[in-house]
N, C-alpha and C positions, 0 to 999 in steps of 0.2 A: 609808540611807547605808552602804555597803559599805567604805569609807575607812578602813584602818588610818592612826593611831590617834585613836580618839574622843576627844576633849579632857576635860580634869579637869571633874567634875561632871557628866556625864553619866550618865544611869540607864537603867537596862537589865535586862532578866528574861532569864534564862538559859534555852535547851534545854533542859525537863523540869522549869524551877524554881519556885517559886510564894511567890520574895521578889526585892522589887527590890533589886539593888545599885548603889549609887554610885561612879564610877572615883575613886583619889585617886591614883593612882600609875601607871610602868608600868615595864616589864621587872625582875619582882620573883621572887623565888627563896625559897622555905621552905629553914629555918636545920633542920629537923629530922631528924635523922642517922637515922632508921628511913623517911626518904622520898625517892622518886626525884628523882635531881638534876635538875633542871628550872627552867624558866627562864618564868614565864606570862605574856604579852603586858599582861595587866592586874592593878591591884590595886585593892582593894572592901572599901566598910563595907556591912554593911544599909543600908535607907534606907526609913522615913524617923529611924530610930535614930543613926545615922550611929559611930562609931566609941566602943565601949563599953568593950574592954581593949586599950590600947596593941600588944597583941603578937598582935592578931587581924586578920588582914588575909583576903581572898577572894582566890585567884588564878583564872583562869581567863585562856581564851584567845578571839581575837574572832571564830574561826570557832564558837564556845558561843552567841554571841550569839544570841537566838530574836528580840528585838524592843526597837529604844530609844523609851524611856518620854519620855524630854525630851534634848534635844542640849544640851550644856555650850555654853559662851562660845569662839565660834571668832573669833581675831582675829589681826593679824598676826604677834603672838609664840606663839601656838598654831601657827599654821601652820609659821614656821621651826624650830619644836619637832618638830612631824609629822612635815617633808622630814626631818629631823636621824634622827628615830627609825626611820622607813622605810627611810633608807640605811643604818644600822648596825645593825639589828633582828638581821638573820640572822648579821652578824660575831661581835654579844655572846653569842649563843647557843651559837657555835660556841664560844668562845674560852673559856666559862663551862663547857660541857662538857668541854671537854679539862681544866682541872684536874683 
């Protein structure tokens, strides 16, 4: 499934990675002032650890994706979620940059 965006719970190993991660989130942005401003299509605990320190989150983006391990719950409020986030994926990007 090439389908931006993969629905919450979905696990996935990353290009070059050799741990799975869990999606809990998405269009998520590191708060950390010594790092590039950027905006990552996804956010992620370990798994099957799942989220260890509140302020640890994985960002990564879904072209990283190497291979999904299990597909989350796709149903109709995921989907109107999806259309939602697909149309305004590259606006938030933009509009998060120019700050």
């Amino acid at each position: 499934m090439n389908e931006k965006f993969l629905p919450i719970g979905t696990v996935v190993l990353l290009k070059g990675g050799n741990k799975k991660l869990m999606v809990t989130s998405y269009l998520i942005f590191p708060k950390k002032e010594n790092e590039e401003k950027k905006i990552y299509d996804y956010g992620a605990c370990t798994f099957p650890e799942g989220i260890i320190e509140s302020d640890y989150v994985v960002g990564f983006d879904h072209e990283q994706i190497e291979k999904i391990i299990h597909l989350g719950l796709i149903d109709d409020e995921q989907k109107l979620l999806n259309e939602a986030l697909v149309s305004t994926c590259d606006e938030v990007k933009k509009a998060f940059l120019e700050q």
